[in-house]
Steps between C-alpha positions, in 0.01 A plus 500: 500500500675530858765633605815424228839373691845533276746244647846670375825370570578151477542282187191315387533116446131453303497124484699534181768750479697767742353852425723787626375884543107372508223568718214278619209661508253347780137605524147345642757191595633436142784610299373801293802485272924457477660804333752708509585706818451791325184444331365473912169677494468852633295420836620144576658464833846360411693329741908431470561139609847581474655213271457171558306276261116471481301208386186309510411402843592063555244247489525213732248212395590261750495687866389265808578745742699819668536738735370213781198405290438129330213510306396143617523602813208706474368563159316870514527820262700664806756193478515541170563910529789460772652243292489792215611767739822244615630446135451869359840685682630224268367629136218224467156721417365200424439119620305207508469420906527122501309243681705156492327164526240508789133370559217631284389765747829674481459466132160617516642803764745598255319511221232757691798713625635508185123650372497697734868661517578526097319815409567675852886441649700590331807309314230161557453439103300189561600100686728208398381172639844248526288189519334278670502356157836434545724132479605352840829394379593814408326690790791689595462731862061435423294233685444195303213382704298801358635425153196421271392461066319805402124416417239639298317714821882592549534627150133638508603753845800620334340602185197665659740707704779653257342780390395670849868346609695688199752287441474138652820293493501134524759248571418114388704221505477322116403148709180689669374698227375359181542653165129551499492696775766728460352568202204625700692707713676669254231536254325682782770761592704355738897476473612141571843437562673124560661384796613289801459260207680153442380478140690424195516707190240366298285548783570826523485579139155379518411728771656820331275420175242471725506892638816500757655815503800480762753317679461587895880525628675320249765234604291475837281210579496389174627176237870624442630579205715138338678432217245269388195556705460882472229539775281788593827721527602424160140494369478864658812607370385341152111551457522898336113606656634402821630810763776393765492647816808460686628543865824716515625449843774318470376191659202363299674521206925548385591830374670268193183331470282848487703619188477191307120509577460842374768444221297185385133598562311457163296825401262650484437424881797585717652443809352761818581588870287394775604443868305262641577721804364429867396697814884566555519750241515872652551351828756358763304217562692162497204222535159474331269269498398324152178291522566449885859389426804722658727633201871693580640756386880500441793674254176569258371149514155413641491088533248277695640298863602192156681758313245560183523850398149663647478814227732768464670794717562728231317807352471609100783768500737280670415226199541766235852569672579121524430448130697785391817439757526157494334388244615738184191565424479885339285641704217675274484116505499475828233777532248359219501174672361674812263702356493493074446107489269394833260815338501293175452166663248619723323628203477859650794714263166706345526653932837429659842392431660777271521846472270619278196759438187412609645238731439498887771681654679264669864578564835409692743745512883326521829597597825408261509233726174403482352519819166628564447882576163571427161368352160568336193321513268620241696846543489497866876542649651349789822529596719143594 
């Protein structure tokens, strides 16, 4: 065993409950132990963070760029680290970079990056493909042109590359993806989530028996919830197996409309943060370019020259804040739906997401007002 670190001072939020007076002991990159502060091994090397409130470090599965960087504007490991690097003085230890609809080679890129930049950057847990298996009529900021129905070579690549990947994310539209193969897909590891999607409810029942696991940024691009024709948001909001990610900016979904969402989600799956964030985020940029296409930047908005929202400008603190200040949400909420629930979804709580021994040490370390002061990846600490 390495060296033992005692962090003293702040209250502990452990995915489940507030824990004053503890310590978290971090060793070899995982959390040794919580305990009392003065139950601290002799020997550890203790430091005071001086109130505050520490928690599991936020996991972001939906992340198509920051700090400059688009993933489809060059998929590579290095890409995929800067992104990483851009979105940790935020609290996210975690995230999926994401590659929206392209052509096969910059599937094929990202999927090789992702290989490649998994097991050695760190915060890069694995990839989330958003299409090109997505529907054109509810294509959203993506390129319909490149919009194609997932085949059996498709399904075939995906599979053969989860495991060196980690964890492989895949958004299908119900219209391009048949039962049978997300079947395949999930049956062989990977997490498929539903979305830029016009199908109805039975459709999407049908898909969700078939192996679907999530909703990717529900309300968005998607069949809307009607009184009589519940869609894919009602089907999402409805089907209990089925996770909801959800976009708290402000913009890509009503603050009223958040908290019935997470007020109404049938369990066990639950409603979780992602961004969706851009390049923008961690920078003072205010254009971008999104599959050769100019997107602006304005009041927290990032829309295409037609005025279709291209992604988000927001980071996963500010989104825990949003949900907890205009939202009512309480915010050990708030806080499990940015780290607690994607960890579950993902189907990687037995590593990340909580605060608990034998876990990686992955941390965010919070102000009252919950703004980011410091972080831990896999016990490593940099300050925001």
């Amino acid at each position: 065993m390495g060296v033992v670190e005692a962090l003293v001072g702040a209250t502990v939020f452990d995915g489940e409950t507030r824990r004053h007076g503890v310590a978290v002991l971090v060793t070899d990159g995982r959390i040794a132990a919580v305990l009392p502060e003065h139950a601290v091994p002799a020997g550890a090397v203790v430091t005071d963070l001086g109130g505050g409130l520490l928690t599991a470090g936020f996991i972001d599965a939906q992340v198509n760029g920051g700090g400059g960087v688009m993933l489809n504007d060059g998929p590579t490991a290095d890409a995929m680290a800067a992104i990483a690097r851009a979105h940790r003085p935020y609290g996210t230890t975690a995230l999926l970079p994401t590659l929206i609809t392209d052509t096969p080679a910059a599937t094929a890129a990202a999927i090789a990056a992702a290989i490649e930049a998994a097991p050695t950057r760190p915060g890069v847990i694995g990839l989330h493909l958003e299409g090109p298996h997505l529907a054109p009529a509810r294509r959203g900021a993506h390129v319909a042109e490149l919009m194609r129905p997932l085949t059996e070579a498709d399904a075939d690549q995906l599979v053969a590359a989860t495991e060196a990947i980690g964890v492989l994310m895949v958004t299908v539209a119900v219209e391009q993806a048949p039962p049978r193969l997300i079947r395949r897909l999930a049956d062989g590891g990977v997490v498929v989530s539903l979305g830029h999607t016009d199908a109805t409810y039975d459709d999407v029942v049908r898909a969700v028996d078939a192996g679907a696991r999530g909703a990717t940024h529900l309300f968005n691009a998607m069949s809307p919830l009607g009184h009589r024709a519940p869609g894919m948001a009602g089907a999402a909001l409805d089907a209990g197996s089925l996770w909801c990610g959800l976009i708290a900016d402000g913009h890509h979904v009503h603050p009223a409309t958040l908290g019935i969402a997470i007020r109404g989600k049938r369990g066990p799956g639950r409603c979780f943060l992602v961004t969706d964030a851009m390049s923008t985020v961690g920078t003072e940029g205010t254009t971008f370019l999104l599959n050769g296409r100019t997107a602006r930047r304005e009041n927290g908005r990032l829309t295409l020259d037609d005025g279709t929202l291209a992604g988000a400008d927001i980071d996963m603190a500010a989104s825990v804040r949003l949900l907890v200040e205009r939202v009512g949400v309480d915010a050990d909420e708030a806080l499990r739906m940015a780290s607690a629930w994607p960890a579950d979804y993902l189907g990687i709580a037995e590593m990340r997401g909580r605060i608990r021994a034998g876990l990686q040490a992955d941390l965010v370390h919070l102000s009252d007002r919950l703004e980011v002061k410091a972080t831990w990846i896999a016990g490593e600490r940099d300050e925001a």
